[in-house]
C-alpha positions in Angstrom: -1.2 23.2 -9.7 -2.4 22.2 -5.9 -5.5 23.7 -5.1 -6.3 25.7 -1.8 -6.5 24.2 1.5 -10.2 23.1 2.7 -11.6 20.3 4.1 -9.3 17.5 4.7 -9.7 14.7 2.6 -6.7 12.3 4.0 -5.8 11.9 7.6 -3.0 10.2 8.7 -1.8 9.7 11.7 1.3 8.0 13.5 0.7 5.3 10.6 3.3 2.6 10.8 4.1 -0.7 9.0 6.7 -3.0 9.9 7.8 -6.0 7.9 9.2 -9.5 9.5 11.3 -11.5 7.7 12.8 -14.9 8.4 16.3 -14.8 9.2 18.0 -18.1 7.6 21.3 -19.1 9.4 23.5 -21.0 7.1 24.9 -24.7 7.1 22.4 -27.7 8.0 22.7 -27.8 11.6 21.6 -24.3 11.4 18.9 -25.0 9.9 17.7 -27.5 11.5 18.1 -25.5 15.0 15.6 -22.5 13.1 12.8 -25.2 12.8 12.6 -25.4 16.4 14.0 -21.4 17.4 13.4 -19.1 14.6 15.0 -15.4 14.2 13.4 -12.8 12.6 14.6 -9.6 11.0 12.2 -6.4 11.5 12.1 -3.8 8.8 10.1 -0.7 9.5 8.7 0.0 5.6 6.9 3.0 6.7 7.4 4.7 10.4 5.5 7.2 12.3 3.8 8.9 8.9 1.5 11.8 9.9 0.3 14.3 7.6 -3.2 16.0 6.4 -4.0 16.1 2.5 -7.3 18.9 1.7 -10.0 18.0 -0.9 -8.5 18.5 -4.1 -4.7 18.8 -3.4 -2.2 18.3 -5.5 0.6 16.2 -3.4 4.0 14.8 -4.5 4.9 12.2 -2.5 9.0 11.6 -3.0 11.9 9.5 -1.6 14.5 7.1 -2.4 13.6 3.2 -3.5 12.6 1.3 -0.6 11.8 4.4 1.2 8.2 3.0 2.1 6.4 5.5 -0.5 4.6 2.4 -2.4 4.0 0.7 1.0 2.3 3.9 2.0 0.1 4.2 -0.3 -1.4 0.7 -0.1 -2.2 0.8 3.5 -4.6 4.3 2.2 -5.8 1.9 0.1 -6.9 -1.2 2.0 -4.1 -3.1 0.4 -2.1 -4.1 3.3 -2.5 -3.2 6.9 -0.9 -1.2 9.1 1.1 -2.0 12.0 0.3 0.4 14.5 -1.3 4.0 13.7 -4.8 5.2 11.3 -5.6 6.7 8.5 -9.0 8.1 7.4 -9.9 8.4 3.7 -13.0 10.7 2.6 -14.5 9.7 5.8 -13.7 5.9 5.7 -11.1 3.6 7.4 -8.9 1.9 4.6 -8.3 -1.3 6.8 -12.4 -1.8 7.0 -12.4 -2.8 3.0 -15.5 -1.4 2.6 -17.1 -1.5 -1.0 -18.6 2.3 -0.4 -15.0 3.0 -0.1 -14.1 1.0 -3.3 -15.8 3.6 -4.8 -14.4 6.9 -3.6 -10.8 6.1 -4.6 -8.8 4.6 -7.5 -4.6 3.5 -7.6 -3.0 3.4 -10.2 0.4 1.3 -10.0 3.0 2.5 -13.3 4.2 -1.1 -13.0 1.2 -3.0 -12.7 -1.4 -3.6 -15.4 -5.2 -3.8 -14.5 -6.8 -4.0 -18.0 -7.0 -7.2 -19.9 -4.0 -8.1 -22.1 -5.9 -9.3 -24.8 -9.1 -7.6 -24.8 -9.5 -4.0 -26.3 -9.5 -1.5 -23.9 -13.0 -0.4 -24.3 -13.9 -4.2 -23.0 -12.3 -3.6 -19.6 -14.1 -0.5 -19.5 -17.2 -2.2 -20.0 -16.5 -4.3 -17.6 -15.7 -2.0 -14.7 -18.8 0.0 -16.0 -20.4 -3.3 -14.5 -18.3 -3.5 -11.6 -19.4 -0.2 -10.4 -22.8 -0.3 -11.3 -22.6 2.4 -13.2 -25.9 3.9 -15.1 -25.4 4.0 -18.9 -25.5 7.7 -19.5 -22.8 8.6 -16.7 -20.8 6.2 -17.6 -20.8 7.0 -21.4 -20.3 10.8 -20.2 -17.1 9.9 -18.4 -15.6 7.7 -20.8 -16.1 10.3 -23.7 -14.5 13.4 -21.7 -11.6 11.1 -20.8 -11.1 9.5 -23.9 -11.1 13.2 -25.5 -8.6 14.6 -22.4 -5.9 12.1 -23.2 -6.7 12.0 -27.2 -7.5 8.0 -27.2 -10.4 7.5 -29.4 -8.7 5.4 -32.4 -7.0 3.2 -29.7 -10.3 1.7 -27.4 -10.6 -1.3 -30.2 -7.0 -2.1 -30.0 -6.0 -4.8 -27.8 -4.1 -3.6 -24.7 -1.2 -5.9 -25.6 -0.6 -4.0 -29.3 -0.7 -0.3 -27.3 2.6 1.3 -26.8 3.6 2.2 -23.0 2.2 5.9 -23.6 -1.0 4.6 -25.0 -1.3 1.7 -22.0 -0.7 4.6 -19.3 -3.8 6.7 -20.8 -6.1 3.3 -20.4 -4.7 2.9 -17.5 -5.8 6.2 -16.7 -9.2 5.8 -17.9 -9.8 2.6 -16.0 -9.0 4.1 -13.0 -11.2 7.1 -13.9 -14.2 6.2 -14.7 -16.0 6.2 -11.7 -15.1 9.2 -10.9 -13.4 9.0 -7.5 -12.8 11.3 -5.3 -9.1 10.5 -4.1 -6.3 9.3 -6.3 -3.3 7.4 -5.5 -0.6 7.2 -8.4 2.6 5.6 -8.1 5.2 6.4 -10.5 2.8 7.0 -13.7 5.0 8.4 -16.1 7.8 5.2 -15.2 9.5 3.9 -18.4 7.4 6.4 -21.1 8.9 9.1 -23.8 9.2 13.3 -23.0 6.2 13.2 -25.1 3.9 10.9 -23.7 5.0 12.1 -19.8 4.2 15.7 -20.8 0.6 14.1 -22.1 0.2 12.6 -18.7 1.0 15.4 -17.2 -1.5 17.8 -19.0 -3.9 15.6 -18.2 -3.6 15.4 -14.5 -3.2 18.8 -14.3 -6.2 19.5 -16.2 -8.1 16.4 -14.3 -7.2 17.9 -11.1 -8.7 21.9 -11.8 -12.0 20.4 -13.1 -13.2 18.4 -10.8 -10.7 19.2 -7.6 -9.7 15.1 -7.0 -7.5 14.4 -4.4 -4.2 13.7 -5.7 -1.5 12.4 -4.0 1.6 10.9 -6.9 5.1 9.3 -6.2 7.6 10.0 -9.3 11.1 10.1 -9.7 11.1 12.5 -12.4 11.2 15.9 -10.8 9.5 17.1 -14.0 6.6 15.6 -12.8 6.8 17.0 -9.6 7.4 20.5 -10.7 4.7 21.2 -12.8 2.1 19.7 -10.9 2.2 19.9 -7.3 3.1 23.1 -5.2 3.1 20.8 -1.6 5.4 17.8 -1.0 6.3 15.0 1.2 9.6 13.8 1.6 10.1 10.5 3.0 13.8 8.4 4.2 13.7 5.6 5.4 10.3 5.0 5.9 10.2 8.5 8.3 8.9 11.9 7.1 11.6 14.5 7.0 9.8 17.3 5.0 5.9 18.1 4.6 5.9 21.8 3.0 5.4 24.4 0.2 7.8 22.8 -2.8 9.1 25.8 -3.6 10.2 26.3 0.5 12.1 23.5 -0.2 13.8 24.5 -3.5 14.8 27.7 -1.5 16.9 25.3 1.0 20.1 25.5 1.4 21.8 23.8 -1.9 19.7 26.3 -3.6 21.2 29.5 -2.6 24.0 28.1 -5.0 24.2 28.3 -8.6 25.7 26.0 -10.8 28.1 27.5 -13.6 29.7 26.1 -16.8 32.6 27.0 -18.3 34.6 25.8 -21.8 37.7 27.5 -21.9 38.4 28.6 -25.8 42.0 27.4 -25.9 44.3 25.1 -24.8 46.3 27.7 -22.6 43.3 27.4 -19.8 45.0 25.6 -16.8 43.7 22.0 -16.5 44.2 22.6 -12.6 42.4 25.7 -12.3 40.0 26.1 -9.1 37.8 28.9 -8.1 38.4 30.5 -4.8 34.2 30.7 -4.3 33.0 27.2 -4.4 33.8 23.4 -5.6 35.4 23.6 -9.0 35.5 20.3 -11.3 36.6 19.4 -14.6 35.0 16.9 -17.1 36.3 14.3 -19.7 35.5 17.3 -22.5 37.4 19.9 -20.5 34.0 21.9 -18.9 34.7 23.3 -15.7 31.7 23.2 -13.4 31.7 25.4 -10.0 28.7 25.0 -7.7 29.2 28.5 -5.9 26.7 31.1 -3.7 24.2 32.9 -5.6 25.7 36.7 -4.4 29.0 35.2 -5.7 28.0 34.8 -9.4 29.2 37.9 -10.8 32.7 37.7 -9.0 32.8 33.9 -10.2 32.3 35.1 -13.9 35.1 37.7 -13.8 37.6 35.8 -12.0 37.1 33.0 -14.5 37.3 35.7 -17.6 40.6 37.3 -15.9 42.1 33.4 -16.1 41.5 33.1 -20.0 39.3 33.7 -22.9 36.0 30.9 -22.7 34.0 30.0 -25.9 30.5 29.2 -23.9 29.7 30.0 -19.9 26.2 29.0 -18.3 24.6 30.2 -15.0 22.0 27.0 -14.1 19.9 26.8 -10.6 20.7 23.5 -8.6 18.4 20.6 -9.9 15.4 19.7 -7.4 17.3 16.3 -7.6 20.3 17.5 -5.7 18.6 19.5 -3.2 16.3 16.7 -2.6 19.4 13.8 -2.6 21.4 16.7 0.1 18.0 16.4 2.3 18.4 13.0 2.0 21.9 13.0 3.2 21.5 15.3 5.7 19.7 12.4 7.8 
């Protein structure tokens, strides 16, 4: 989980980044007309950002596609620039480039590959070993521990190409590891891998996190992620922030004071056309009935739906983080 609040790490403040893009008229004349007078469309990817991130927090950092987490995170990283606004990293100013910097911090992009395709693993380890300068003995120290965190060591002689996607992400990891930096940025690590190899991930993180209190800050659309390892997050729409707060202060919004219950009625003689009188009632393609109704209302719920008819199975399930997080979304 997050750790405790201390001395920040990440300073953002007012950070913006807006994106122009040609706007094209059709037909030739048209064309012709935009080599001389050119329009331009303006897209603000990220907008007013402000937030504080302590040494060795945890953070999620969610929103929808093309809500301008991604963009975010490479202006912390020196990747693109911002438009108006600053951020401060460990100290440093990410737009500076500075190779001391370089060092501190590591991103790791779940779509993007930064080992060599057809080189064993271990070789691009090597090779960053070099990059870094780093002396033998730390260097072998680092690999080892992380090599025996994520359970890897039959797999550094295999070429990256010949890895599965589980395997990949753990190099990945390593890579981005093994100069031990201080802050990392990870954008949708667990992206296209199996339960088991995102719980692996997961563990690891975790465990990364607690032993030597790196600054985390991960975007993920699986809220299973989210859940089990950070206890803060950032919510960002449309390139604003609209939440920055305890996770579990935001599960205890307003969708969440509802519960959601199943019902599959035993026999045929349940009306298809029933409705609850104490929240939305639906019916699927299989014939379960699912209410989304207020917490206090639960008990009532489950007797009025028992006076109706005999059921053969009934469930009481809290709202998915998913759907309080899409309502927040909404809300906007």
């Amino acid at each position: 989980m997050c750790a405790s609040l201390g001395t920040p790490m990440i300073e953002v403040e007012h950070l913006t980044r807006i994106f122009r893009t040609y706007k094209k008229q059709p037909g030739f004349w048209a064309g012709v007309k935009g080599l001389f007078s050119r329009k331009f469309d303006e897209t603000a990817a990220a907008k007013d950002i402000s937030f504080s991130i302590a040494e060795g927090e945890f953070v999620g950092f969610l929103g929808p596609n093309g809500a301008g987490k991604t963009t975010t995170l490479k202006m912390l990283s020196g990747l693109i620039f911002p438009t108006s606004g600053k951020a401060r990293v460990a100290g440093f100013d990410p737009t500076k480039r500075e190779n001391a910097y370089r060092r501190i911090f590591a991103l790791v992009l779940g779509q993007k590959n930064q080992l060599w395709w057809d080189l064993p693993a271990i070789e691009s380890f090597a090779l960053l070993r070099a990059i870094y300068g780093l002396e033998e003995a730390a260097y072998k120290a680092t690999l080892d521990e992380l090599v025996a965190l994520l359970g890897v060591s039959e797999k550094l002689n295999v070429m990256v190409r010949e890895l599965s996607l589980g395997e990949r992400m753990k190099m990945e990891l390593i890579a981005a590891l093994i100069h031990r930096p201080k802050v990392l940025f990870l954008d949708e690590p667990t992206i296209g891998l199996d339960v088991v190899s995102q719980r692996a991930v997961r563990l690891f993180l975790r465990d990364y996190n607690r032993r030597h209190r790196v600054t985390i800050i991960l975007t993920s659309h699986y809220m299973a992620d989210i859940k089990e390892l950070c206890e803060r997050v950032i919510v960002i729409h449309k390139g604003s922030k609209i939440y920055d707060g305890a996770l579990d202060r935001l599960e205890a919004g307003s969708d969440s004071k509802k519960k959601i219950v199943r019902f599959v009625p035993k026999d045929a003689g349940f009306p298809e056309t029933w409705r609850s009188r104490f929240g939305d009632t639906s019916r699927g393609p299989d014939g379960t009935f699912t209410l989304r109704v207020p917490s206090d209302d639960v008990v009532a719920v489950a007797q009025e739906v028992l006076a109706t008819g005999p059921v053969a199975d009934i469930t009481i399930e809290d709202v998915p983080l998913e759907d309080i997080i899409a309502e927040l979304f909404q809300s906007r």
